[in-house]
C-alpha positions, 0 to 999 in steps of 0.5 A, a space after each residue: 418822125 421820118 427825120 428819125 427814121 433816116 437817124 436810125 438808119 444811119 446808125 444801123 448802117 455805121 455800126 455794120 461798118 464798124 463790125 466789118 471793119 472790125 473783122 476785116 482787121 482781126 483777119 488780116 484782110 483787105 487794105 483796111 487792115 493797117 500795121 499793128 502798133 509796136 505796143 500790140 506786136 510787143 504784147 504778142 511776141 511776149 505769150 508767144 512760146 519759141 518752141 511752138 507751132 503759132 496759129 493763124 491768129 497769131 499772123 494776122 495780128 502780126 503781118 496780117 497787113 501784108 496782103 501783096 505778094 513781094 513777087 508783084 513788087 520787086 522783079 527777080 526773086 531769090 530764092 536759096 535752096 539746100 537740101 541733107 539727103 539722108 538715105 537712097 534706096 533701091 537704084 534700079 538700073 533697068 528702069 533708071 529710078 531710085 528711092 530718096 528720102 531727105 530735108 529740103 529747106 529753102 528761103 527768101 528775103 522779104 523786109 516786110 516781115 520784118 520783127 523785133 527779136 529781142 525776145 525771140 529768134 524766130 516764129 513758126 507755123 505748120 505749112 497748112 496754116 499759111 499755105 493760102 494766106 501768104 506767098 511762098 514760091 512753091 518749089 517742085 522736084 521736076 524728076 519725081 516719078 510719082 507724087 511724093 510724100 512730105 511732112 513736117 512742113 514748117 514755114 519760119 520767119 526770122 527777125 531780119 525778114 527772112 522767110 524759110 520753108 523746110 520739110 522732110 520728104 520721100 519718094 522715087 525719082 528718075 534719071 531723066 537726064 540719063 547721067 547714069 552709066 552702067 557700063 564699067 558694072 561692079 566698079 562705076 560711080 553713079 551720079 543720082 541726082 534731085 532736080 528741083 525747080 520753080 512755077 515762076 520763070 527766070 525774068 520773075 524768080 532765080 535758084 541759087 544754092 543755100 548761102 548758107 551751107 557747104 557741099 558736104 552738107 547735102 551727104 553729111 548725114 547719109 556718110 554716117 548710116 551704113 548702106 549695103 551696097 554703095 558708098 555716097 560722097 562728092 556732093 555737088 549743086 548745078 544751077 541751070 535753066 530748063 525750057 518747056 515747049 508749052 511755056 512758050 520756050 520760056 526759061 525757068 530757073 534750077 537746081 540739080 543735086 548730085 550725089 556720087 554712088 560708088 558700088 561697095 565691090 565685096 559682094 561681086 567679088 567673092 560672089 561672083 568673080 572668086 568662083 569664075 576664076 576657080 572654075 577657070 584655074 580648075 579648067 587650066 589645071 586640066 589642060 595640062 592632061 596628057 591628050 592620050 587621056 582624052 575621057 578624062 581631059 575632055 570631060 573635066 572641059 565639059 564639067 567646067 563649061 558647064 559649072 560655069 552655066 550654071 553658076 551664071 544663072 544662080 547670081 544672074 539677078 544680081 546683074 543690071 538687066 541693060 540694053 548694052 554690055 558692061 564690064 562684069 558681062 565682058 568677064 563671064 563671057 571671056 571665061 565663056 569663050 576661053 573653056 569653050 576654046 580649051 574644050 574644041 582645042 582638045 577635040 580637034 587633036 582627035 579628030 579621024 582626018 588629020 591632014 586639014 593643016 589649017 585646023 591643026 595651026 588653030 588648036 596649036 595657037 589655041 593651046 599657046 595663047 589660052 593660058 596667057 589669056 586666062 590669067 591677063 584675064 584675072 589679073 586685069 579684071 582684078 586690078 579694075 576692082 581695086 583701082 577703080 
């Protein structure tokens, strides 16, 4: 009877061996788990439907064997990353931030995921479905101001091993680097820029641009939409290495992507340069009053100077709010500066002692130089506009 009882308890325990093993191998789970025989990897591809998300099942039959990420057995990954840029938004000067949205893919090589793929191109799943059960090199937007939002993650794997992430993405970024300058505003151009980086360090983990895919590729899309204030081109890709003092100075690898932002110039043009110059053609015409009329001259100064106040702070939210002076500042205060010279110019010929010679040499130079002034200051300030 005891002999029996050992007999049964060794059955009890087999069976609960064979189970675990069972599950063990049905998820894809532990070293238990062996390569599928090409027989079952035929029979899968063949129910598979090219043009829908799989679900997890399907990968644990298929790879479900893989269980060490390729990062722990080769020493430098590469991972190649693109990026379509597909809109920008609300570049805000002041706080040197702006509002992307686009598609960003990226891939690697891994041979062990290789397939037959005679049958089918490629094989898809939601990104949610993977996340925790293989590696995936988790690339950050290392300029992202806030946390950004992104869907339609998709992970596909190709016949040759190749295994891509993509998604489309949104949010606000900074221009951490400060590459923006506002200095030559209405006429510069201003590179906004993505930086994208990984958690691994340079020694386990290397960025390069898509090999696939060309420059012109990243503004394709958004050169077809039009935009209400700039035009993008001259896309770029700039690898570099960035160090973080709390890695201990270690090196990660990057990629930063540019795009050239050049303001459309019409606005500013008919808005706000064609109404100053008004003003000012309106206050060099009144120069011309014979000084016996000095009511009417030095009235005519006085509504220009003021016209010109006024109209300044009825577009001053269209300027960048910046701690340093740029071209379109340069403008207003030059017209400023010549009707305020025009206006004392005129009240100095009246004044009640004429003797003092120094002031008299000031206003005849004022009434030489000041019509000259005026229009260099038209001409140049057009020829910015158009030729740059």
């Amino acid at each position: 009877m005891k002999c029996l009882h050992l007999f049964m308890i060794r059955i009890f325990f087999a069976i609960i061996s064979l189970c675990a093993v069972s599950h063990l191998q049905s998820q894809g789970i532990g070293s238990l788990a062996g390569a599928p025989p090409d027989s079952v990897i035929d029979q899968v591809l063949n129910k598979i439907d090219p043009d829908q998300e799989l679900k997890l099942e399907h990968f644990n039959i298929l790879f479900g064997h893989i269980n060490t990420p390729i990062i722990k057995e080769q020493k430098k990954i590469t991972v190649y990353c693109g990026m379509e840029i597909q809109d920008i938004r609300d570049i805000n000067p002041s706080k040197g931030t702006y509002h992307v949205r686009g598609f960003i893919w990226y891939y690697w090589d891994d041979p062990r995921y290789r397939f037959n793929g005679d049958k089918i191109e490629s094989l898809k799943w939601n990104y949610k479905t993977l996340s925790e059960r293989m590696w995936l090199p988790q690339l950050d937007f290392d300029n992202s101001v806030n946390k950004l939002e992104r869907w339609s993650e998709t992970i596909e794997i190709f016949p040759d091993g190749m295994i891509e992430y993509w998604c489309y993405f949104s949010g606000e970024f900074s221009d951490q680097n400060g590459l923006m300058d506002f200095r030559l505003f209405p006429c510069e151009k201003l590179p906004v820029s993505i930086d994208v980086n990984t958690q691994y360090h340079s020694g386990l983990l290397e960025m390069k641009y898509c090999r696939l895919s060309t420059n012109e590729d990243i503004v394709l899309e958004i050169k077809k939409r039009r935009h209400p204030e700039f035009i993008f081109s001259n896309a770029s890709v700039i690898p570099f290495e960035r160090t973080y003092t709390s890695e201990w100075n270690r090196k990660f690898s990057s990629l930063r992507f540019i795009v050239e932002a050049r303001r459309d110039k019409g606005y500013y043009f008919f808005h706000i340069f064609l109404p100053i110059a008004s003003i000012m053609i309106v206050f060099l015409v009144g120069q011309r009053i014979s000084n016996s009329k000095f009511d009417a001259k030095m009235g005519l100064c006085l509504t220009c100077l003021l016209s010109l106040i006024a109209y300044t702070f009825s577009f001053s939210e269209s300027l960048p709010k910046l701690g340093y002076l740029t071209l379109m500042d340069a403008y207003i205060t030059s017209n400023y500066l010549i009707i305020a010279a025009g206006t004392i110019s005129t009240s100095i010929k009246h004044w009640s002692n004429p003797s003092n010679t120094i002031v008299r040499t000031l206003s005849k130079f004022i009434d030489k130089t000041l019509s000259v002034a005026a229009i260099l200051l038209i001409i140049s300030f057009v020829g910015l506009l158009f030729f740059l």
